[in-house]
PyMOL commands that place a pseudoatom at each C-alpha (Angstrom):
pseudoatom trace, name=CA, resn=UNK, resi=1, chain=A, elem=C, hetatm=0, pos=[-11.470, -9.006, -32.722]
pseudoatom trace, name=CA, resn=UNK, resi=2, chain=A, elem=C, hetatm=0, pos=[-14.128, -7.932, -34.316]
pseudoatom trace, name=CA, resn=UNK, resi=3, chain=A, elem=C, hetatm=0, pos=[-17.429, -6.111, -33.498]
pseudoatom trace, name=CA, resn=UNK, resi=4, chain=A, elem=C, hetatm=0, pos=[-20.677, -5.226, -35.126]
pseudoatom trace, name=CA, resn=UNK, resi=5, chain=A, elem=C, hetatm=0, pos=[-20.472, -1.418, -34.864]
pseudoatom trace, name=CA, resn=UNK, resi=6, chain=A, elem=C, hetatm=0, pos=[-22.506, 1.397, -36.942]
pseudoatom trace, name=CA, resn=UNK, resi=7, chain=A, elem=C, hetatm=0, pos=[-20.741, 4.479, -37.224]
pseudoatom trace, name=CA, resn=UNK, resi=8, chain=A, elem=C, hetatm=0, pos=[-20.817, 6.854, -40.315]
pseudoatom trace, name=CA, resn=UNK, resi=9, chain=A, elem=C, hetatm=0, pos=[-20.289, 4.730, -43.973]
pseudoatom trace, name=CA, resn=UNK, resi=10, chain=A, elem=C, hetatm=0, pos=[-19.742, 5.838, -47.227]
pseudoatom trace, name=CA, resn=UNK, resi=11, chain=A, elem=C, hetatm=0, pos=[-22.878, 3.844, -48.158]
pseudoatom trace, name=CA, resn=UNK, resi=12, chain=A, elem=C, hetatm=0, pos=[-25.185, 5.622, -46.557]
pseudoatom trace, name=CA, resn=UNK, resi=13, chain=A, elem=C, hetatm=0, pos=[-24.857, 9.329, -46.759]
pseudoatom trace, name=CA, resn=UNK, resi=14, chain=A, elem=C, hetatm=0, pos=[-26.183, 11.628, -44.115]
pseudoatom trace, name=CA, resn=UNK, resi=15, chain=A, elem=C, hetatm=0, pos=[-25.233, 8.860, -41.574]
pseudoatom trace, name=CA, resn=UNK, resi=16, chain=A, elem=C, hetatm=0, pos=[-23.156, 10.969, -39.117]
pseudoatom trace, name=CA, resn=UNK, resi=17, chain=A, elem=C, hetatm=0, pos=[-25.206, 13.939, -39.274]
pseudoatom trace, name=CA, resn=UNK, resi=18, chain=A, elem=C, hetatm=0, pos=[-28.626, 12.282, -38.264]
pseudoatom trace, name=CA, resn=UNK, resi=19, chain=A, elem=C, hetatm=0, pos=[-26.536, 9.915, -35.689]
pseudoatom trace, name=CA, resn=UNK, resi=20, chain=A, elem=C, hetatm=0, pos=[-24.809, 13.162, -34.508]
pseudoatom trace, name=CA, resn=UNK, resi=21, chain=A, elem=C, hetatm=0, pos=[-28.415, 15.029, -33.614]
pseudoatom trace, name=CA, resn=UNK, resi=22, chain=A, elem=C, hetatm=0, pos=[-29.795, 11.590, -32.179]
pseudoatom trace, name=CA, resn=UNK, resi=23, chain=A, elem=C, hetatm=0, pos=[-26.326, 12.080, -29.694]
pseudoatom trace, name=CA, resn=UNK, resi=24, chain=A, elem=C, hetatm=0, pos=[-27.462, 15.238, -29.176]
pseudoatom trace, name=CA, resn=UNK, resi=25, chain=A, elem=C, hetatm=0, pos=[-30.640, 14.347, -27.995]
pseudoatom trace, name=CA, resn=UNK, resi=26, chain=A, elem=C, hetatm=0, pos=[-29.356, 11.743, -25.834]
pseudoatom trace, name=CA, resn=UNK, resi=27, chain=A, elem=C, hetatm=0, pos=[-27.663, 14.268, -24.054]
pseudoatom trace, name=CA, resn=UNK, resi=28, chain=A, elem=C, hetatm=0, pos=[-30.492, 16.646, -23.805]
pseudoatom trace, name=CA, resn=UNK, resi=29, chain=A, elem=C, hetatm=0, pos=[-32.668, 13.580, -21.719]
pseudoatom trace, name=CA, resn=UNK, resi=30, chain=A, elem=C, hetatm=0, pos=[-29.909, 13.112, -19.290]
pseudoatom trace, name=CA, resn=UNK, resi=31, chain=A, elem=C, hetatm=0, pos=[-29.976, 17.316, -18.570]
pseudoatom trace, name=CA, resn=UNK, resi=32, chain=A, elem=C, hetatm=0, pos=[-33.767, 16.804, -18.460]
pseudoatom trace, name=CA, resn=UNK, resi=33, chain=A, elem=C, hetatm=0, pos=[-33.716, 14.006, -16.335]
pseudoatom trace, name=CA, resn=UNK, resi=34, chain=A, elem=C, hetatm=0, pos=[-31.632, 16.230, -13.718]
pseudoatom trace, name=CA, resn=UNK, resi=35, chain=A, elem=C, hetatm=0, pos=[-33.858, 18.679, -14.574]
pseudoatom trace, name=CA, resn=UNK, resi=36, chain=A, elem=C, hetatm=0, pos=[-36.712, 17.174, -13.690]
pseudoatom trace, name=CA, resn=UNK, resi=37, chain=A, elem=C, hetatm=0, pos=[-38.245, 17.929, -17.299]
pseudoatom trace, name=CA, resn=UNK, resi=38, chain=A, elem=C, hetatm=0, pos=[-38.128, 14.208, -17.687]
pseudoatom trace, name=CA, resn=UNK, resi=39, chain=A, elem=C, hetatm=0, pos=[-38.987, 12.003, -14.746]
pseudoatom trace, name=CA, resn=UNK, resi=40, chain=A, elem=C, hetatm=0, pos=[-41.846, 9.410, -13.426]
pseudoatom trace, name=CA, resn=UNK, resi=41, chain=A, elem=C, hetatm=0, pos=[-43.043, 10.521, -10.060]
pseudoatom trace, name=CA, resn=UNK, resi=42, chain=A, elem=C, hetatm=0, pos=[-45.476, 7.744, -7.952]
pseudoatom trace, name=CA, resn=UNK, resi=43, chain=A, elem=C, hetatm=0, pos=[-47.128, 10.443, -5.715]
pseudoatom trace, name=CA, resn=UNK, resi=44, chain=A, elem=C, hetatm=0, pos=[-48.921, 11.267, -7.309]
pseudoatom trace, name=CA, resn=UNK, resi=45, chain=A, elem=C, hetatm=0, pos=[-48.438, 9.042, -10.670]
pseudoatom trace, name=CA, resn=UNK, resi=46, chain=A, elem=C, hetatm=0, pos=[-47.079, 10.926, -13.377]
pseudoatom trace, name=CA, resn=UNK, resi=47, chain=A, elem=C, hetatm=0, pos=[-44.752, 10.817, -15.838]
pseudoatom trace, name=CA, resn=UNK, resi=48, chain=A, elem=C, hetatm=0, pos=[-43.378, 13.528, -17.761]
pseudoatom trace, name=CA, resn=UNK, resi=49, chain=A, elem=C, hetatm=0, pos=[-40.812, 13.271, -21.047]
pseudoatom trace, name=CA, resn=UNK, resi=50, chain=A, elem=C, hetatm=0, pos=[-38.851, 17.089, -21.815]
pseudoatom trace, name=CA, resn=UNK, resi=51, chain=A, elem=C, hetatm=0, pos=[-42.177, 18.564, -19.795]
pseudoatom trace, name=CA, resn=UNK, resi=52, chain=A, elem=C, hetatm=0, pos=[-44.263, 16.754, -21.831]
pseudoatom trace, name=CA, resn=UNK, resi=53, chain=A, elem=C, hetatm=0, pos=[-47.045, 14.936, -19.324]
pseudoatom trace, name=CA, resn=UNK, resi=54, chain=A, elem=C, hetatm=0, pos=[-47.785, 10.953, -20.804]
pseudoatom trace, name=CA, resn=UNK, resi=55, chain=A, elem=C, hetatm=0, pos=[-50.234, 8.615, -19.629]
pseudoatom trace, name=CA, resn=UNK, resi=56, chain=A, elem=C, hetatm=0, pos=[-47.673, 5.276, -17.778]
pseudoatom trace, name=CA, resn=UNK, resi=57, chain=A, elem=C, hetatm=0, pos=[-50.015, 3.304, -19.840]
pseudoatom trace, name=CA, resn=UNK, resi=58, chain=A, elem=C, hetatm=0, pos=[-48.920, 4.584, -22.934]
pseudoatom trace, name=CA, resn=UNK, resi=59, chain=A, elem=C, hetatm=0, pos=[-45.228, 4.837, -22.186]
pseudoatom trace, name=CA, resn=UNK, resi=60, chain=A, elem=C, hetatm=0, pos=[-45.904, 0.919, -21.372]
pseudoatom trace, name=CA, resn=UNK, resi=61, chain=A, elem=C, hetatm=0, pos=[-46.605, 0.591, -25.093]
pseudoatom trace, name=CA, resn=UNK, resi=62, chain=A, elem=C, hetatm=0, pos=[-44.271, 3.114, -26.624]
pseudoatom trace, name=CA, resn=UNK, resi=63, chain=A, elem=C, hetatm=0, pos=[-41.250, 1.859, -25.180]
pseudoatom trace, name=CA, resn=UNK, resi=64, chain=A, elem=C, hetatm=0, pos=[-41.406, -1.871, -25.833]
pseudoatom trace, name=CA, resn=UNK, resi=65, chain=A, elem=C, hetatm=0, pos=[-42.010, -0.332, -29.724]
pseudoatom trace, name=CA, resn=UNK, resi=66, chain=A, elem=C, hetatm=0, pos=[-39.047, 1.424, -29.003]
pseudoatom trace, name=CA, resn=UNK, resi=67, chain=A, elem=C, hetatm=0, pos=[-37.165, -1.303, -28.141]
pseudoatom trace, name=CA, resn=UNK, resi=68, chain=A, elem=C, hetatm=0, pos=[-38.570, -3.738, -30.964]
pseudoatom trace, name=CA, resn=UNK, resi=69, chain=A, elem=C, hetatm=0, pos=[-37.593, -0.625, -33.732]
pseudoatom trace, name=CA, resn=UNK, resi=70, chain=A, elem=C, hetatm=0, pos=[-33.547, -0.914, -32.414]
pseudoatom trace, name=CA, resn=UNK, resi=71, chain=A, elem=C, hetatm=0, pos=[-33.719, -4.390, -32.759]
pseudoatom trace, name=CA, resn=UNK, resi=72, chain=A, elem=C, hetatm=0, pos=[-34.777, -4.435, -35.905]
pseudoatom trace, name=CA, resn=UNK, resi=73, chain=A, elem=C, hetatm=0, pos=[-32.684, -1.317, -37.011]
pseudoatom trace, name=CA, resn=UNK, resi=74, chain=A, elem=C, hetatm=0, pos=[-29.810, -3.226, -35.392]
pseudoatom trace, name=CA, resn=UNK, resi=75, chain=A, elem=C, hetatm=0, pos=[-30.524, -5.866, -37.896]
pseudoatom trace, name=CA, resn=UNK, resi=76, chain=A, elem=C, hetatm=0, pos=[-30.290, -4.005, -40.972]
pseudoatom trace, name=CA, resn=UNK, resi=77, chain=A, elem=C, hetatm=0, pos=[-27.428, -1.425, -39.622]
pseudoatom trace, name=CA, resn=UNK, resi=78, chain=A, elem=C, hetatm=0, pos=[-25.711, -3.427, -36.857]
pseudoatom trace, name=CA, resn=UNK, resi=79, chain=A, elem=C, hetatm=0, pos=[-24.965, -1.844, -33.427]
pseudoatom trace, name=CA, resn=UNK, resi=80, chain=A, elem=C, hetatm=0, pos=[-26.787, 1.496, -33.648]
pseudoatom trace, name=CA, resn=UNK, resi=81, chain=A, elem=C, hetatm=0, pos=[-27.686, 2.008, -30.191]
pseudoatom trace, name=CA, resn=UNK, resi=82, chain=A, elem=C, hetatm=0, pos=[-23.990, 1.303, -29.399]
pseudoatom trace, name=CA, resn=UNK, resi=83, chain=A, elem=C, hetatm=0, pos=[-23.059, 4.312, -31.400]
pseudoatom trace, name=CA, resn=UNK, resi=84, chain=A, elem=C, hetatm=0, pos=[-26.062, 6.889, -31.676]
pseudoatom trace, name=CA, resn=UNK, resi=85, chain=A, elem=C, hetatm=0, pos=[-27.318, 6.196, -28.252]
pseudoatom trace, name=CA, resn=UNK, resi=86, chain=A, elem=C, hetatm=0, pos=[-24.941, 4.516, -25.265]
pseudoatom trace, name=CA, resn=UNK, resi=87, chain=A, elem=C, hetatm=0, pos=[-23.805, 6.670, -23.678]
pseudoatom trace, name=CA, resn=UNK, resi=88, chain=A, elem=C, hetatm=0, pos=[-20.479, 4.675, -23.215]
pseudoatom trace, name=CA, resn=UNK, resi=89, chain=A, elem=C, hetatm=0, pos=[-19.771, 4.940, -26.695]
pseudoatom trace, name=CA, resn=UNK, resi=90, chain=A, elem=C, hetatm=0, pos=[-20.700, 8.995, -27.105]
pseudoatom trace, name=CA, resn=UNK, resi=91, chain=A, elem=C, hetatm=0, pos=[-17.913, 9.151, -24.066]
pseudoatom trace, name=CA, resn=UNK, resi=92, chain=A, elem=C, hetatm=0, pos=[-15.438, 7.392, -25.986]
pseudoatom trace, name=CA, resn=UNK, resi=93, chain=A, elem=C, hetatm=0, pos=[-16.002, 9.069, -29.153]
pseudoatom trace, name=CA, resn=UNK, resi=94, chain=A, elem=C, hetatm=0, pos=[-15.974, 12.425, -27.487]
pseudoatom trace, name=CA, resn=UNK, resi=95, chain=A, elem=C, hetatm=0, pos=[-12.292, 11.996, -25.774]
pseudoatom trace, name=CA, resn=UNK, resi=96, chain=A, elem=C, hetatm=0, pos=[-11.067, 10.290, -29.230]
pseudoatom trace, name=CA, resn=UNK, resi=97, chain=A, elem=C, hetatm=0, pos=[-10.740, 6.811, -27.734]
pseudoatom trace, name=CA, resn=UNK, resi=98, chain=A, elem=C, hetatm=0, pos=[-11.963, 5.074, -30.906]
pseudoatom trace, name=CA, resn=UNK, resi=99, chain=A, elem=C, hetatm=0, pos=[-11.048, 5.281, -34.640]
pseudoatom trace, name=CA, resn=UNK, resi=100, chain=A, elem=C, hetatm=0, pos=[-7.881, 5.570, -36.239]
pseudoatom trace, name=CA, resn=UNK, resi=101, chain=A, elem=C, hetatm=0, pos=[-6.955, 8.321, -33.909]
pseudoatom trace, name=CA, resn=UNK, resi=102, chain=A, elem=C, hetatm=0, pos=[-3.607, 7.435, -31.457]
pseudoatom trace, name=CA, resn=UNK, resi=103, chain=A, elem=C, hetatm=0, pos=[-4.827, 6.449, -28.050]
pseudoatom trace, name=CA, resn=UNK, resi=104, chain=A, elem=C, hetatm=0, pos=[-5.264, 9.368, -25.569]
pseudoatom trace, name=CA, resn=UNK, resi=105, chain=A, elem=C, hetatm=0, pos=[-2.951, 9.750, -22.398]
pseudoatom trace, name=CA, resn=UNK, resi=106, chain=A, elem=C, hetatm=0, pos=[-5.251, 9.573, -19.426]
pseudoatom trace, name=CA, resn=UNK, resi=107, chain=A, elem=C, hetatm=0, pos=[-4.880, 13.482, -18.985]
pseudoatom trace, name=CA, resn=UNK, resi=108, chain=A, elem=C, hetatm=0, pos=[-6.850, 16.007, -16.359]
pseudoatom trace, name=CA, resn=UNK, resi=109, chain=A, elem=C, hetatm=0, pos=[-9.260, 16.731, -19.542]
pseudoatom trace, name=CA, resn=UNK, resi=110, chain=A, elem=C, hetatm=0, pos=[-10.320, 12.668, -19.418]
pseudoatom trace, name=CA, resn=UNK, resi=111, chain=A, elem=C, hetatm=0, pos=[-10.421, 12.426, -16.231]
pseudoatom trace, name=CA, resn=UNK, resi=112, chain=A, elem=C, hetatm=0, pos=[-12.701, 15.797, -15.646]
pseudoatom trace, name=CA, resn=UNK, resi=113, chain=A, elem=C, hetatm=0, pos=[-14.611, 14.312, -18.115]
pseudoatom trace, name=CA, resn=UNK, resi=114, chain=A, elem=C, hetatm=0, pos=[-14.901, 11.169, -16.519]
pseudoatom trace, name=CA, resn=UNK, resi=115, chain=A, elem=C, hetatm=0, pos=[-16.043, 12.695, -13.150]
pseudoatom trace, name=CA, resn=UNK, resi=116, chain=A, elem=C, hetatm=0, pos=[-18.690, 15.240, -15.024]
pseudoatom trace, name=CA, resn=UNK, resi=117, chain=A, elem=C, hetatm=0, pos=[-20.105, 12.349, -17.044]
pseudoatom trace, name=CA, resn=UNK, resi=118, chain=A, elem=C, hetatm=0, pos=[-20.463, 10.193, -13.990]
pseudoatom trace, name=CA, resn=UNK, resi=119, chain=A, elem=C, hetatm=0, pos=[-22.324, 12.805, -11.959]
pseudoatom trace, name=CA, resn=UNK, resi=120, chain=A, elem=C, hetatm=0, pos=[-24.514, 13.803, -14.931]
pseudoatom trace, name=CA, resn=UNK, resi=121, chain=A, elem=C, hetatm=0, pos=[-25.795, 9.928, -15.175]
pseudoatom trace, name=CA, resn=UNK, resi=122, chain=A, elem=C, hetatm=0, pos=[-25.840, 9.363, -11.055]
pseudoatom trace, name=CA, resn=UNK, resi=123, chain=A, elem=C, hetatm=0, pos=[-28.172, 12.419, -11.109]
pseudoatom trace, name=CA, resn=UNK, resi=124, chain=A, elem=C, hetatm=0, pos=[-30.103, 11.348, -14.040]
pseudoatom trace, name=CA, resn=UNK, resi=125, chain=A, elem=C, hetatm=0, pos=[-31.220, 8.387, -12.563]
pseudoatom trace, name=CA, resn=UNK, resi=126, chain=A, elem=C, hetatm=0, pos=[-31.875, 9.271, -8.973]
pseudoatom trace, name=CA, resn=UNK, resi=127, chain=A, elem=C, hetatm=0, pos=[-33.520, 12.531, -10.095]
pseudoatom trace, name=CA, resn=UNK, resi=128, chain=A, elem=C, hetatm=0, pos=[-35.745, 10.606, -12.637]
pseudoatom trace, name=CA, resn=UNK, resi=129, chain=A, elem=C, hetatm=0, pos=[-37.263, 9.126, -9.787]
pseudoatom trace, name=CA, resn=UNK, resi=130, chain=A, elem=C, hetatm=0, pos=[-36.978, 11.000, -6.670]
pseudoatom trace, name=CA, resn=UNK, resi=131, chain=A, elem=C, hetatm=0, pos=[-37.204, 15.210, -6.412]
pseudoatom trace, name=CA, resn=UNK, resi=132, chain=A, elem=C, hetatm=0, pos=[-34.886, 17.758, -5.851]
pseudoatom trace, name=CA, resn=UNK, resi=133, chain=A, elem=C, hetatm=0, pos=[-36.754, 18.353, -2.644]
pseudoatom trace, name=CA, resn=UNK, resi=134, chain=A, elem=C, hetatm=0, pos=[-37.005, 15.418, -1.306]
pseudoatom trace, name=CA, resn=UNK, resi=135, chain=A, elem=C, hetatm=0, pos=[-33.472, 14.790, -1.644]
pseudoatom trace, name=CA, resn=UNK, resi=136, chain=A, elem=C, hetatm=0, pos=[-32.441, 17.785, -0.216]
pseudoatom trace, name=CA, resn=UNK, resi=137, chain=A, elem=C, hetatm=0, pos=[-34.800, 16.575, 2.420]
pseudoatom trace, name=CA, resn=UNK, resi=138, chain=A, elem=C, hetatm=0, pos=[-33.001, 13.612, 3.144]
pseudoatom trace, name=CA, resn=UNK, resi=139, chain=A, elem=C, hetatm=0, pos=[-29.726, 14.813, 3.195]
pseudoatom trace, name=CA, resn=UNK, resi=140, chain=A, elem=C, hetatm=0, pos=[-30.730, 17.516, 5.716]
pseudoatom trace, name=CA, resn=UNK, resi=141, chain=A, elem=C, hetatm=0, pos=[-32.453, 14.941, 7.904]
pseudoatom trace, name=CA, resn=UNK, resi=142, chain=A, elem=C, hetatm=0, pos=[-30.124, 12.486, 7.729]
pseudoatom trace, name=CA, resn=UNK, resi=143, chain=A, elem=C, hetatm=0, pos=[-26.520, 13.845, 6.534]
pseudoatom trace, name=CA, resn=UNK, resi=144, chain=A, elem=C, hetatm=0, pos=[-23.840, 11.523, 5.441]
pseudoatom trace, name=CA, resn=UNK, resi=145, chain=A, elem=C, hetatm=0, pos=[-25.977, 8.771, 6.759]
pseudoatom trace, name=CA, resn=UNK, resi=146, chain=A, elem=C, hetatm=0, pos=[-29.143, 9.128, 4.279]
pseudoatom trace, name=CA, resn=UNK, resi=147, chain=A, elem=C, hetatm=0, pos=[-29.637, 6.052, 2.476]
pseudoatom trace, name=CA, resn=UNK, resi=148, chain=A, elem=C, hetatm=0, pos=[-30.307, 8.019, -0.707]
pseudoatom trace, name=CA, resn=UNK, resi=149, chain=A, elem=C, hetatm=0, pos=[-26.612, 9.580, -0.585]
pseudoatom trace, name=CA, resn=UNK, resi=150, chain=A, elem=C, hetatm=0, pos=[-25.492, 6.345, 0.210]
pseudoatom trace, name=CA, resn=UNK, resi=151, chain=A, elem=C, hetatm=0, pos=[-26.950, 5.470, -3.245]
pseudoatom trace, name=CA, resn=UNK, resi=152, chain=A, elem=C, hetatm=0, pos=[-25.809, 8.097, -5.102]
pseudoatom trace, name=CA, resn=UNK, resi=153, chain=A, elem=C, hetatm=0, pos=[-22.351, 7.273, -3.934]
pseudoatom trace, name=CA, resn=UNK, resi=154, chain=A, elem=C, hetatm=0, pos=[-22.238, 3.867, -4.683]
pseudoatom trace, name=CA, resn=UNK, resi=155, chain=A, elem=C, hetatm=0, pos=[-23.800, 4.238, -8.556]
pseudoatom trace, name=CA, resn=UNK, resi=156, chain=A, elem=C, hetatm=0, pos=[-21.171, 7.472, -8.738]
pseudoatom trace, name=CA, resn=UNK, resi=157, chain=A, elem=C, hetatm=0, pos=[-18.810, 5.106, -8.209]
pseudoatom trace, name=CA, resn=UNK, resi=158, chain=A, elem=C, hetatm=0, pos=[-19.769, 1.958, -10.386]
pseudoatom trace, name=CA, resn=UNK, resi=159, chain=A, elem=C, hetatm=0, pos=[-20.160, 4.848, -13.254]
pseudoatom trace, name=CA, resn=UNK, resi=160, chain=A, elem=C, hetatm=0, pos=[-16.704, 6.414, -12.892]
pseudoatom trace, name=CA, resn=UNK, resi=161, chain=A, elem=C, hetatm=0, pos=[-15.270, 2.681, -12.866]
pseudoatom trace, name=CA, resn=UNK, resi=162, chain=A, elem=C, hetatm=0, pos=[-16.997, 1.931, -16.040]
pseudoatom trace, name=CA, resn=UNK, resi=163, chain=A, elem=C, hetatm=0, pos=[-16.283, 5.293, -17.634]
pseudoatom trace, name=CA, resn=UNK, resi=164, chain=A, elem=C, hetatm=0, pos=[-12.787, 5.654, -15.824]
pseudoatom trace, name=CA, resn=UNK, resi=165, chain=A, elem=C, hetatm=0, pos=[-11.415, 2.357, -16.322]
pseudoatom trace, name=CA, resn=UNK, resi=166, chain=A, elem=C, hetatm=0, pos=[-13.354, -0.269, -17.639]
pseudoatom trace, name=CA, resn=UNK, resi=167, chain=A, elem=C, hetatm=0, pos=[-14.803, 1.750, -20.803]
pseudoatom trace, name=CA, resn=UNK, resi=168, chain=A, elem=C, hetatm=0, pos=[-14.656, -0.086, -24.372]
pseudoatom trace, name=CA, resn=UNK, resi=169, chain=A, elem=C, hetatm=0, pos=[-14.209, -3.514, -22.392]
pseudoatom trace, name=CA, resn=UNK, resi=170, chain=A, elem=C, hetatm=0, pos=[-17.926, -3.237, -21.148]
pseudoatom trace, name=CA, resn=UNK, resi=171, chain=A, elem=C, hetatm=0, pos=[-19.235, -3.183, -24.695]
pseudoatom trace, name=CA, resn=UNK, resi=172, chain=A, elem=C, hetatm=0, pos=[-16.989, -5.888, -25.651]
pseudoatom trace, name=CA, resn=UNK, resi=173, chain=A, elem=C, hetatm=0, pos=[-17.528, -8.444, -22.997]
pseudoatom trace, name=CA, resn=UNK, resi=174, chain=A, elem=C, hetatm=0, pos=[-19.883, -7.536, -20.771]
pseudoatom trace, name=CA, resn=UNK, resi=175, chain=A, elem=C, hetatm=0, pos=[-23.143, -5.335, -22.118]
pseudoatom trace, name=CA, resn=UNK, resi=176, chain=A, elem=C, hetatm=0, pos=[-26.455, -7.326, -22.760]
pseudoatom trace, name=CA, resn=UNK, resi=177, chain=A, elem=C, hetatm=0, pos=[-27.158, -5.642, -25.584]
pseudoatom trace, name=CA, resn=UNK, resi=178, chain=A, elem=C, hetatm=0, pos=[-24.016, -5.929, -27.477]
pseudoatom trace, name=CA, resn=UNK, resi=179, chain=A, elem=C, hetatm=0, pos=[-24.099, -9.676, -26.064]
pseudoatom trace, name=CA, resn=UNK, resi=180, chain=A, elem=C, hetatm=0, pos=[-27.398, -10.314, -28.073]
pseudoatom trace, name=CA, resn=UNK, resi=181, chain=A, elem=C, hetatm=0, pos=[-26.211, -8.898, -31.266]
pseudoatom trace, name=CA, resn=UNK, resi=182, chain=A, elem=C, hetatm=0, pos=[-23.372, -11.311, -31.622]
pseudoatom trace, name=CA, resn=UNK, resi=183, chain=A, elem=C, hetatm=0, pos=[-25.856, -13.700, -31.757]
pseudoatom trace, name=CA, resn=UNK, resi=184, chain=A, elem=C, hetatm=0, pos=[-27.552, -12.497, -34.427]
pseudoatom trace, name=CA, resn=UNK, resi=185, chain=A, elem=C, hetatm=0, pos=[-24.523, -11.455, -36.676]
pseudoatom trace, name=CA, resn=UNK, resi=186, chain=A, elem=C, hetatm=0, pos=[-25.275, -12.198, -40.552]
pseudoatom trace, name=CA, resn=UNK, resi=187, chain=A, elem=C, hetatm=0, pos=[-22.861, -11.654, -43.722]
pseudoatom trace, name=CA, resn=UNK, resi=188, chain=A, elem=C, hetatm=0, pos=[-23.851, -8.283, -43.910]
pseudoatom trace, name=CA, resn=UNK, resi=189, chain=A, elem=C, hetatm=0, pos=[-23.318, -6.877, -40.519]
pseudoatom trace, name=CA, resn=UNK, resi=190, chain=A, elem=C, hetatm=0, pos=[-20.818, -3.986, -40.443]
pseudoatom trace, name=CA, resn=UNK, resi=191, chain=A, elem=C, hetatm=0, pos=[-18.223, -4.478, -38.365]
pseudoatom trace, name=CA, resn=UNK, resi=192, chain=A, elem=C, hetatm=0, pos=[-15.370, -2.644, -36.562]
pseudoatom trace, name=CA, resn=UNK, resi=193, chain=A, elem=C, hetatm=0, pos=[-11.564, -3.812, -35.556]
pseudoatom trace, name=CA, resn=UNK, resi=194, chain=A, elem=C, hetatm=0, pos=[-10.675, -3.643, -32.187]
pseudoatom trace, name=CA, resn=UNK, resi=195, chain=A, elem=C, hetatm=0, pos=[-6.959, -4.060, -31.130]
pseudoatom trace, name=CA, resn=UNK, resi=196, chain=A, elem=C, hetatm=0, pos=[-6.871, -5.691, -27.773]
pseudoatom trace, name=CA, resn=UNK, resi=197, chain=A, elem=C, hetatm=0, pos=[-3.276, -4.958, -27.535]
pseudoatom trace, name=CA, resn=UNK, resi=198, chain=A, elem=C, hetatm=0, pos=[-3.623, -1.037, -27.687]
pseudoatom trace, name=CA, resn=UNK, resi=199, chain=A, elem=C, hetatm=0, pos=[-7.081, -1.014, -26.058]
pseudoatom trace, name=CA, resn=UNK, resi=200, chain=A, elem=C, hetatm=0, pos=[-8.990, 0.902, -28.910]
pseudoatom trace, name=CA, resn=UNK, resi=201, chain=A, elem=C, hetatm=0, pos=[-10.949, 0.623, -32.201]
pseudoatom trace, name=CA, resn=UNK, resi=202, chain=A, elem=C, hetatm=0, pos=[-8.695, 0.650, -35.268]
pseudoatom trace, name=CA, resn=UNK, resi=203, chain=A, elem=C, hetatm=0, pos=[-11.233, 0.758, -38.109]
pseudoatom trace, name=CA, resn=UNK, resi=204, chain=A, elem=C, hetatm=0, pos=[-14.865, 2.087, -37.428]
pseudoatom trace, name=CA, resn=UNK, resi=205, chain=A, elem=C, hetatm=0, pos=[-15.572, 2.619, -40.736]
for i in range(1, 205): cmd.bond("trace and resi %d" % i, "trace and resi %d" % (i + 1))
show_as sticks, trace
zoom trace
């Protein structure tokens, strides 16, 4: 099967090292996101990127720009936010799952990683939203039965199932974004091989 992937190419040198620091920073937002360096709060309105206060109004118009600049990156390059930003594919990468490396057993290292990874993204994403404090709040007031641990638990689990078990198979069959770029696959899209049979990428370039 094949899949249009960018990962470092001969053809363009300095690839990995810029799409190595743009990992790096994808990383960073998740820890500021827990952090609460990064987060939008409605009471009052705010919104803050790495401690950085914005105006919603202009992250309204910054990130459909963003958006419109990996499309059209993703036509020239292929799948670059599969590989310098998703954080699906830094996983992978990170426990060897893809290139011409032998699959990985399924060992305690994976699986912490797994569990770390999924916690780090549950608490991105409630965090971004809601406070420490009220949180804590919650869980004080209401225990097992708060409605917001009820949510973390539930997107816990649907991250540990994608990162646990599902993992490349999402980005093959089932992610919107990788959906759209098979539509728009030209002669001169990279590509990458993907063995169904062993479950991994054999050629990423």
């Amino acid at each position: 099967m094949n899949e249009p992937c960018l990962t470092s190419d001969k053809r363009y040198p300095g690839t990995m090292r810029v799409r190595r620091v743009t990992q790096a920073v994808s990383i960073l937002l998740l820890v500021s996101m827990v952090t609460e360096l990064t987060c939008v709060r409605f009471s009052p309105l705010r919104c803050q990127v790495f401690g950085l206060p914005f105006d919603l109004r202009l992250l309204a118009v910054l990130i459909p720009m963003l958006v419109m600049g990996i499309v059209l990156a993703s036509f020239r390059y292929g799948r670059v936010f599969c590989s310098w930003w998703c954080p699906m594919h830094i996983f992978l990468e990170g426990i060897g799952w893809t290139g011409r490396q032998k699959q990985p057993g399924r060992g305690a290292v994976t699986w912490a990683g797994t569990v770390l990874l999924s916690a780090l993204i549950t608490l991105a994403v409630i965090t971004c939203f809601v406070p420490w404090s009220m949180q804590l709040s919650a869980v004080r007031e209401h225990g097992w039965s708060s409605t917001l641990l009820m949510v973390d638990t539930g997107l816990f689990l649907v991250f540990f199932i994608l990162f646990g078990f599902v993992r490349q198979r999402f980005s093959l069959y089932a992610c919107p974004y990788g959906l759209i770029m098979r539509l728009f696959k030209t002669d001169t899209t990279r590509v990458t091989f993907y063995d169904a049979d062993a479950g991994r990428c054999i050629d990423c370039g």
